[in-house]
C-alpha positions in Angstrom: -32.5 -13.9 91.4 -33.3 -15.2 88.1 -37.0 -15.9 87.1 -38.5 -18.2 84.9 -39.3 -17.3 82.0 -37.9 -13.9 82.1 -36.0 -12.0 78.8 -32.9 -11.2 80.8 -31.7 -7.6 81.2 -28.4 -6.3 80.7 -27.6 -4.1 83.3 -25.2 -0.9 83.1 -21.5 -1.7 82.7 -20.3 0.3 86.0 -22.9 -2.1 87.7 -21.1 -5.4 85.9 -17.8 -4.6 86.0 -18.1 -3.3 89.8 -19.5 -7.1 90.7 -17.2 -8.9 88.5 -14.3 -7.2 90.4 -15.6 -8.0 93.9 -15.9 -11.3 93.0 -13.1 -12.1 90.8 -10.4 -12.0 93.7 -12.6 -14.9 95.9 -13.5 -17.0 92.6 -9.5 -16.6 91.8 -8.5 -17.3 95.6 -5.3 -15.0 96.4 -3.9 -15.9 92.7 -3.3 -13.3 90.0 -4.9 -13.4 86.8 -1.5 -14.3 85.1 -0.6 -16.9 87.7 -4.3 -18.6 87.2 -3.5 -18.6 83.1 -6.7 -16.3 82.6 -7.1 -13.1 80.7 -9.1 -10.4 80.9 -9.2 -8.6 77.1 -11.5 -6.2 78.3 -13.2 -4.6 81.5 -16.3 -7.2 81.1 -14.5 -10.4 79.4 -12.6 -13.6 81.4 -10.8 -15.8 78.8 -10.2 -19.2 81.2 -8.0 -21.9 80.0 -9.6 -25.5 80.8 -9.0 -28.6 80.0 -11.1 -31.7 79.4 -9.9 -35.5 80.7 -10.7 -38.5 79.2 -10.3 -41.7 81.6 -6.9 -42.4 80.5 -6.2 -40.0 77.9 -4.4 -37.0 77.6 -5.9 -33.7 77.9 -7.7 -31.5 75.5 -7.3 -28.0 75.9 -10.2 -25.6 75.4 -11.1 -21.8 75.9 -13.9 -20.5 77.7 -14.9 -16.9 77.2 -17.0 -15.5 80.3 -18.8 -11.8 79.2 -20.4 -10.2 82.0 -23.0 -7.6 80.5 -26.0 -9.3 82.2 -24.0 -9.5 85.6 -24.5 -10.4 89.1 -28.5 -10.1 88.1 -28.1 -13.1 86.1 -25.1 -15.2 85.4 -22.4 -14.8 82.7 -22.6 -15.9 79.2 -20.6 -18.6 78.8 -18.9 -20.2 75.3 -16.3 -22.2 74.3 -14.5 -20.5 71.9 -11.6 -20.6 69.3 -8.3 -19.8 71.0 -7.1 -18.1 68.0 -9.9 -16.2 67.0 -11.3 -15.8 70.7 -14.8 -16.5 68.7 -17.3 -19.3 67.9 -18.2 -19.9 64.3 -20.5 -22.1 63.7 -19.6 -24.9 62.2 -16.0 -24.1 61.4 -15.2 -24.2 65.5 -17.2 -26.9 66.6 -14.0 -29.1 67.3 -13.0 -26.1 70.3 -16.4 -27.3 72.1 -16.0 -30.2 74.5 -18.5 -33.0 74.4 -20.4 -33.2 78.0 -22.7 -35.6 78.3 -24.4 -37.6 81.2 -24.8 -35.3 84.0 -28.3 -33.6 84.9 -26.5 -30.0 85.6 -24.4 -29.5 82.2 -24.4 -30.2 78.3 -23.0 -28.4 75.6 -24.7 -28.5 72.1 -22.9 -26.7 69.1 -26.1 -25.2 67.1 -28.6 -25.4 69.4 -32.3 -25.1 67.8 -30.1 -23.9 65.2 -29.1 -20.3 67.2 -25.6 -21.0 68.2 -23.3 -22.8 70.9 -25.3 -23.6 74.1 -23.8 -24.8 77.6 -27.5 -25.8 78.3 -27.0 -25.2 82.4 -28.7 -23.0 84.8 -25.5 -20.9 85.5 -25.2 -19.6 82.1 -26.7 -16.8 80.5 -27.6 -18.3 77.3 -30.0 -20.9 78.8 -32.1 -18.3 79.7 -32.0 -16.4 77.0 -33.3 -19.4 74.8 -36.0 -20.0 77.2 -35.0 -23.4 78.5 -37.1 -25.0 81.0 -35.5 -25.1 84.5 -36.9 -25.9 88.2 -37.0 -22.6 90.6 -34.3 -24.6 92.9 -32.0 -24.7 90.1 -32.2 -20.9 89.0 -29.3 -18.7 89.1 -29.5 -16.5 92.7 -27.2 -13.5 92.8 -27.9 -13.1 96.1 -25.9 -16.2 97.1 -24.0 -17.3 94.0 -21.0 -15.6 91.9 -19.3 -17.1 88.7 -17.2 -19.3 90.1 -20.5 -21.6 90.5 -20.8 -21.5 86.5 -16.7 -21.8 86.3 -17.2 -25.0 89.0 -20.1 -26.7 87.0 -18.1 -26.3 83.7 -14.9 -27.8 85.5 -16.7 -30.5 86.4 -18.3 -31.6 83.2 -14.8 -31.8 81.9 -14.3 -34.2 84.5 -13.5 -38.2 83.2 -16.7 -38.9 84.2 -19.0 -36.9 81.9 -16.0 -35.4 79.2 -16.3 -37.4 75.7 -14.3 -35.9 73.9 -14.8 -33.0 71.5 -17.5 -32.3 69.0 -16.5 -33.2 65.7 
C-alpha cells in the first residue's frame, strides 16, 4: 500500500512486468490487446486509446501512456501523450491533454508547479511523486487494486459530465 508522504520506489522489472501480466488479462476482460485498440511498445508500457465526450459534441481522441516501473507497489505513471511522438512536451502538446475539471477524484494540469503534465489523482504515480496531499482512504492499495482502477477513474473524467474540452 502506498504511504503518505513516501518517495516511491521503483521496483525490479521481472517484479513489474510479472504483475502487469497477471493483471492485464482481467483489466482487458477476455479481449486481445489488438481487439481493445491498445499497444504495448515495450514489456513495461500500455498505450490506451480514449476518448473524451462533450455533452453533445463529437469526440476527442487522446493517448494515454501507462509505464509500469513503480508497479503493483504503487500505481502506474500515467500521461496523456502525443499520438505521433508517443511523448509530452511541454508546451508544444498541451492540446493532446484533456481538460478534467469538477470531480473530487481527477484533474489534469499541463505544467504543474512548473514540473510537467499531472493527472493529479490518487491512482497515479506522479501524484505521489510530487508529494500531493491525499487522505489514507484514498491511497493506492496493491493489495486490493490493479490499473484498471487508474484506467476506470481516467474513463470517467472523460465522461460529459467532468470532460471540457482540451487544454489549449
Amino acid at each position: 500500500m502506498a504511504t503518505i508522504g513516501a518517495d516511491p520506489v521503483p521496483v525490479a522489472p521481472a517484479v513489474a512486468k510479472a504483475a502487469l501480466e497477471a493483471h492485464l488479462s482481467k483489466v482487458l476482460r477476455g479481449q486481445s490487446l489488438e481487439e481493445a485498440g491498445w499497444v504495448r511498445p515495450d514489456l513495461l508500457t500500455l498505450l490506451i486509446p480514449l476518448a473524451g465526450q462533450l455533452p453533445g459534441g463529437e469526440p476527442d481522441d487522446f493517448l494515454l501512456r501507462f509505464h509500469f516501473g513503480y508497479y503493483p507497489e504503487w500505481p502506474p505513471s500515467a500521461q496523456f501523450v502525443n499520438p505521433e511522438t508517443r511523448r509530452y512536451t511541454f508546451p508544444e502538446d498541451v492540446s493532446w491533454v484533456p481538460k478534467i475539471e469538477g470531480t473530487p477524484e481527477i484533474q489534469t494540469h499541463t505544467n504543474y508547479n512548473s514540473g510537467g503534465q499531472l493527472i493529479c489523482c490518487s491512482l497515479t504515480l506522479e501524484f505521489y511523486l510530487v508529494r500531493h496531499g491525499v487522505e489514507e482512504k484514498h491511497l493506492w492499495d496493491s493489495k486490493t487494486m490493479n490499473f484498471g482502477a487508474t484506467l476506470y477513474a481516467i474513463r470517467r473524467g472523460l465522461g460529459p459530465q467532468f470532460y471540457k474540452g482540451r487544454h489549449r
